[in-house]
N, C-alpha and C positions, 0 to 999 in steps of 0.2 A: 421460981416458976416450976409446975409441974412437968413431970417427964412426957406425958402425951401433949401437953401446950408447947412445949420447947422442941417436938418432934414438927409437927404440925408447922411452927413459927421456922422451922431450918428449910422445911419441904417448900414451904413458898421461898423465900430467898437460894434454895439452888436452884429452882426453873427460872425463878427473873436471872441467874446468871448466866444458865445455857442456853435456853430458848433464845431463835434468831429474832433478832428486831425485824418486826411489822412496820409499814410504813400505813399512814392512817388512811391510805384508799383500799389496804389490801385487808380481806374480810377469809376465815376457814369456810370452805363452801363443805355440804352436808356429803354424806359419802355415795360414791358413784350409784347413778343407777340411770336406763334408758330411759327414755323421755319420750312419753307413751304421745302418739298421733294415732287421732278415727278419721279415714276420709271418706265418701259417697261420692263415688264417680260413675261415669255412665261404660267408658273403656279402659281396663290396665292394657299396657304394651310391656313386655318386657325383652329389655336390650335395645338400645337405642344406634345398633351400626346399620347396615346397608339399608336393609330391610326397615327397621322399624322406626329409625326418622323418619322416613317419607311414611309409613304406616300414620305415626300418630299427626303429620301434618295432615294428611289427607281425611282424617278420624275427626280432627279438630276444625276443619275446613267443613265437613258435611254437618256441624253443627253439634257434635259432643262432647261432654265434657271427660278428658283424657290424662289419665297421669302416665309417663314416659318413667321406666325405671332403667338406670344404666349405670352399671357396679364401677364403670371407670368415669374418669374426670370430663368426657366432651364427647360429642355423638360424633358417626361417621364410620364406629371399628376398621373396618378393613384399608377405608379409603384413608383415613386420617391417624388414628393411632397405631393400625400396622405396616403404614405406608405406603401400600399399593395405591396410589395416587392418580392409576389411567382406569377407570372407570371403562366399562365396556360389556358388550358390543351394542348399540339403539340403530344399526343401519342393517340392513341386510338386500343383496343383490340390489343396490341402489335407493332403495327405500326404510324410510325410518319405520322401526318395528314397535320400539319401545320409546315412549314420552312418559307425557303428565308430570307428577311433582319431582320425581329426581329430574329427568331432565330436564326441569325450569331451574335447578338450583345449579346443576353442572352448566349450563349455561352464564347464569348469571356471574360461576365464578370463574369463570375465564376471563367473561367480559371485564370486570373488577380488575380482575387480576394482565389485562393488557394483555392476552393468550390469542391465540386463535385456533380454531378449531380444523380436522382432519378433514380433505375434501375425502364425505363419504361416497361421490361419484364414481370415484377410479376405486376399481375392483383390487381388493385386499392381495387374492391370490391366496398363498402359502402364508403370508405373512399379516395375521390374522391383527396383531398389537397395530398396524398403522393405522385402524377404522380407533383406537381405544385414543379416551380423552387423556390430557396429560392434564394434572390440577394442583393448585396451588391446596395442598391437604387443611393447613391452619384456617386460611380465609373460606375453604369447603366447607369445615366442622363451626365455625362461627355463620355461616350464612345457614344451616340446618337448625341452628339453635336459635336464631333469631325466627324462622319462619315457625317455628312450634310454640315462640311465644306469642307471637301476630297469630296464631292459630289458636290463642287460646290454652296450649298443654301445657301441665305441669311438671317439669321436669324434675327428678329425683338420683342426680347422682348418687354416689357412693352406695348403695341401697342394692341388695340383692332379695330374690323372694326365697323362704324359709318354706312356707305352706300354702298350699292353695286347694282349697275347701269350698262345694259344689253343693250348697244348702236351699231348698226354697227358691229355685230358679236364679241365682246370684253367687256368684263368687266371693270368698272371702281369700284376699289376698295377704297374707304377713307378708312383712320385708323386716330383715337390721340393717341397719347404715350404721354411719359413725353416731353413737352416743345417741340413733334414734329406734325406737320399735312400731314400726306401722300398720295397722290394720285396717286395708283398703277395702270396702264393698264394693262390688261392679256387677255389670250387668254382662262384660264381654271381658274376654282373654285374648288376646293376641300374644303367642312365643315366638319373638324375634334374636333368639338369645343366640340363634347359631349351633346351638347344643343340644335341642328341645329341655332345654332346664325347666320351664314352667311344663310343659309337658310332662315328666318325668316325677315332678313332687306330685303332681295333682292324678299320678297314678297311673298315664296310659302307655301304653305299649310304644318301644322304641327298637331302632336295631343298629349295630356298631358292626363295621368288620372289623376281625380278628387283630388284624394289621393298618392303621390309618394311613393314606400318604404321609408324608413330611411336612415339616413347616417350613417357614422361612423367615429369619429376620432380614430385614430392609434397612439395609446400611450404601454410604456413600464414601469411598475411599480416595485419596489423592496423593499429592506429592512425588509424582514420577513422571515421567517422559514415555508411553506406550513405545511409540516407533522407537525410542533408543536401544530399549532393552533387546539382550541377548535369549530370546524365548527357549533355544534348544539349554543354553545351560541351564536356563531356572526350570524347565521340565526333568532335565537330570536330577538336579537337588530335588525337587519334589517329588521324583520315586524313592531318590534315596531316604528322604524324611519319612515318609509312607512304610519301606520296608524297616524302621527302626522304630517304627511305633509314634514318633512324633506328631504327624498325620495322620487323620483319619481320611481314606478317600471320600467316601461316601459324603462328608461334611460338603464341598463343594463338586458335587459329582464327577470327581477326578479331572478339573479343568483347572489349574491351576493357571492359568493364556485365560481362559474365560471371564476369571476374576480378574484379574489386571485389566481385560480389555469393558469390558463393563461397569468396572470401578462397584463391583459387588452388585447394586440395585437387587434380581429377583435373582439368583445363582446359587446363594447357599439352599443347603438340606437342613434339618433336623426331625432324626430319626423319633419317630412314632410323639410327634407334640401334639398336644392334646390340652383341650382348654377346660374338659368338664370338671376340674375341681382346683381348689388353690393350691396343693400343692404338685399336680399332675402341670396344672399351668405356669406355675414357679419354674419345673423343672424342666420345662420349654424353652422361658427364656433364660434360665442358668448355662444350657446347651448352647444356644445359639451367641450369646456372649460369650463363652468360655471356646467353641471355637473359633470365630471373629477373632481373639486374642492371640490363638496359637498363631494362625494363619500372617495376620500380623506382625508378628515376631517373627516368622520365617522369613516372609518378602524384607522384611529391615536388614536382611544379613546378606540379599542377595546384591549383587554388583547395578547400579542404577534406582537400585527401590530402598537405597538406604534411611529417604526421608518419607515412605509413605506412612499415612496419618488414618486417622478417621474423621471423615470430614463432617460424618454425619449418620446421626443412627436410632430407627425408632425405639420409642419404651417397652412395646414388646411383641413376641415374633409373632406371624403370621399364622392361623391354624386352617388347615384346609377340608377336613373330616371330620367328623366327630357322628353323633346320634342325628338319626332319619326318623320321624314317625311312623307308626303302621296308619296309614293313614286309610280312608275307603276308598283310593285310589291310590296305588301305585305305579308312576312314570317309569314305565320300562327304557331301556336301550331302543328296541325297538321302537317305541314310541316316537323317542328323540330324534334317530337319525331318519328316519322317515317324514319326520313333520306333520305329525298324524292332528286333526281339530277333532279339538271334544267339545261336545253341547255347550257344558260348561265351564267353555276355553275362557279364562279372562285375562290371558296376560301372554307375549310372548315369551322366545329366548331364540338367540342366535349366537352362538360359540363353539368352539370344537371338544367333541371329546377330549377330554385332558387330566389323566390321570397321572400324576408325578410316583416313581417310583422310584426308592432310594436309590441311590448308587446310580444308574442311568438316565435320570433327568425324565423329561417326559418327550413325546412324539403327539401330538396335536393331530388325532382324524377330523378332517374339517366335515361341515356336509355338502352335500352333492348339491350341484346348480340347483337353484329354486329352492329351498329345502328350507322352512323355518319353523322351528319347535313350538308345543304351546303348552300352556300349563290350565290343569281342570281345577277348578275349587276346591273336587273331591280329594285333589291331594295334599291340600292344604285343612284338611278336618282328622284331625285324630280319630281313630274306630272308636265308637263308643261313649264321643263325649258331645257336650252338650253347652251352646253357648262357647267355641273355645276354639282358635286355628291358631295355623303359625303361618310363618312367609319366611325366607330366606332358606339359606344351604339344609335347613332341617325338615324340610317337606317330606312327602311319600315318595321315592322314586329309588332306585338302583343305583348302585354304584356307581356302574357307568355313565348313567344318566343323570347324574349329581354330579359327576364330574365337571360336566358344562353348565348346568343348571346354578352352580354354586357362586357364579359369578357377578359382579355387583350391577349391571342394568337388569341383568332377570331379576334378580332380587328386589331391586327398584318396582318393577311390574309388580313382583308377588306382593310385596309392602303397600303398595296402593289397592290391588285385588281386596288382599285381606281385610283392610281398614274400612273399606266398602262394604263388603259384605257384611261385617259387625256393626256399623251403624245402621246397614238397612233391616239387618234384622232385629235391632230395636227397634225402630218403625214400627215394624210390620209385629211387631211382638212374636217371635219364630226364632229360629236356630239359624244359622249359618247355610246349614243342606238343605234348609227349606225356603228360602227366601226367594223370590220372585228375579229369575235369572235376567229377563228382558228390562228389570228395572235397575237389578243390578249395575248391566250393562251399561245403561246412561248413565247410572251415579258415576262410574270410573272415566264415561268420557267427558263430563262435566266439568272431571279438571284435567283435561286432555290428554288421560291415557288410553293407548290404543286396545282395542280387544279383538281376539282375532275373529273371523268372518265365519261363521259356522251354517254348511249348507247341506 
């Protein structure tokens, strides 16, 4: 046998000896690469929490066709995957402010869920959370998802947008997902990402304070007896853990009784989280888990909390702040606590100023008798853009006024506002700012959201 025949004739006989056995369904597939998708839609949404479920219901209800993009696994964000589960405020000094499609689904999931609802009759007072719904978050996030396919929407987990490109009167939207690359045409934008993320790729103006409030993960603790414990000594230990570094205060606003008495729920801090990039959001909830754990370990060592547990705790923390748009209207402070109606009010809010500030928790200025907030369209349009809004905690407004604004029935309004105005002004073939307000108006009360009375 020749020396290259007898090389050749070895080289196959050592692969058949080390090559793993194949079983005959299993095939080499070709080497990695995205799996290109073209869609033609009429609306992109992107972020599918507070805001832009009800957004693309209400989008796919006025008869367009809408793809929902939302980078995590089930719509709902705040209410369902960061577990703030009481939804709030739709009543204000005895009357409902805020309806239409979130409040048909927070309803519905009470009912489901054998709940009942808060008599918003009797006046709150100081104690603003008794008017807020309490909700069953799982069966929330499955009843939004079902109403966006009875509406029609396409829904696109795992999918974030890369570019968004303002050609010829149309959008072109990319997105990656897992193993997909999508290049969406649309005719409307809606950013409900919280973050203004499509905002932000597609170029327009945004603004961040220096310093974000905190987040918070949403955990449920147990395994102890409240009334048995000895609270002055587990306050001693807890300075002493504090003065030696073990403790950070600021993690639970120095309430160490508060956590015990609360069994965690909304109590924890974490300092400066921040959802605008993966690893700035990583490093959210690495924080809020890695305290949870100290904390944890401390209460195991104190006399009566030797069996406390984690009963319960979402997948990731809370973010309360992030990016605002420069929008053509910005909602002042003043605006807010005055209750001021603009033209182009379509949507309420009723909440208190509420700004969390590390280390001290937050103090709640409520508003004065009569007093209910509104929101303009104008501040939900980017300066400058064309075909394009958002709805949620990302709107044009101030600090302060985002404070309250950020919470999830206003949001609810802004999501149906916004959704409204992008199908009329496909209608109407026009922009967002130029759309016909008094027609507006009935599209959003069409599906029973209220708009405030402008005189």
């Amino acid at each position: 046998m020749k020396r290259r025949k007898m090389l050749s004739t070895l080289g196959v006989i050592s692969v058949g000896l080390t090559a793993p056995s194949i079983s005959k369904g299993d095939v080499y597939v070709a080497p990695f690469k995205f799996q290109e998708r073209e869609i033609d839609t009429d609306i992109v949404i992107v972020g599918g929490g507070t805001a832009g479920a009800v957004a693309a219901i209400q989008a796919g209800r006025s008869g367009k066709r809408v793809v929902l993009i939302e980078c995590q696994s089930q719509l709902g964000g705040t209410t369902t995957t960061a577990g703030v589960a009481y939804p709030g405020i739709f009543f204000a000094w005895g009357e409902q402010i805020i309806s239409g499609v979130g409040w048909e689904v927070v309803q519905e999931a009470v009912t489901l869920n054998g709940d009942s609802l808060p008599n918003f009759s009797i006046p709150h007072g100081r104690e603003h959370w008794r008017h807020q719904v309490r909700l069953n978050a799982s069966l929330y996030a499955i009843l939004l998802e079902q109403k966006c396919l009875e509406a029609g929407v396409q829904i696109r987990y795992y999918e974030t947008p890369t570019s968004l490109k303002f050609e010829k009167g149309r959008w072109l939207v990319e997105t990656y997902g897992k193993g997909i690359h999508s290049r969406i045409q649309c005719k409307q934008v809606i950013d409900c990402s919280g973050n203004a993320l499509a905002a932000q790729i597609a170029g327009f103006k945004v603004l961040k304070e220096k310093e974000s409030q905190p987040g918070t993960l949403m955990f449920t603790i147990g395994g102890y007896d409240f009334e048995k414990l000895d609270l002055e000594k587990i306050k001693v230990a807890y300075e002493t853990a504090i003065e030696k570094g073990e403790l950070n205060r600021a993690e639970f606003r120095g309430n160490i009784i508060g956590l015990l008495k609360t069994k965690g729920d909304n109590i924890q801090h974490i300092a400066g989280a921040d959802s605008t990039t993966s690893e700035s959001h990583s490093l959210a909830n690495i924080h809020g888990r890695t305290s949870l754990l100290k904390h944890l370990k401390f209460l195991r060592r104190q006399e009566g909390c030797e069996n406390t547990k984690i009963v319960e705790m979402r997948t990731e923390a809370g973010v309360r702040e992030t990016y605002r748009i420069e929008g053509l209207y910005q909602v002042s402070h003043e605006d807010y606590v005055t209750g001021k109606v603009f033209e182009d009010g379509l949507s309420y809010s009723y909440y208190p100023i509420d700004l969390h500030i590390i280390e001290h928790g937050v103090t709640p200025k409520h508003l004065s008798e009569g007093v209910v907030a509104t929101v303009p369209l104008r501040a939900l349009i980017p300066n400058g853009s064309q075909n394009f809004l958002v709805a949620g905690r990302c709107l044009s407004s101030d600090r302060l006024a985002n404070s309250a604004l950020r919470v999830q029935a206003s949001c609810m309004g802004m999501g149906q506002a916004a959704a409204s105005a992008a199908a009329l002004a496909i209608d109407q073939n026009t922009t967002p700012a130029e759309v016909n307000l008094d027609e507006l108006k009935r599209l959003i009360q069409s599906q029973g959201g209220i708009v405030p009375n402008f005189s």
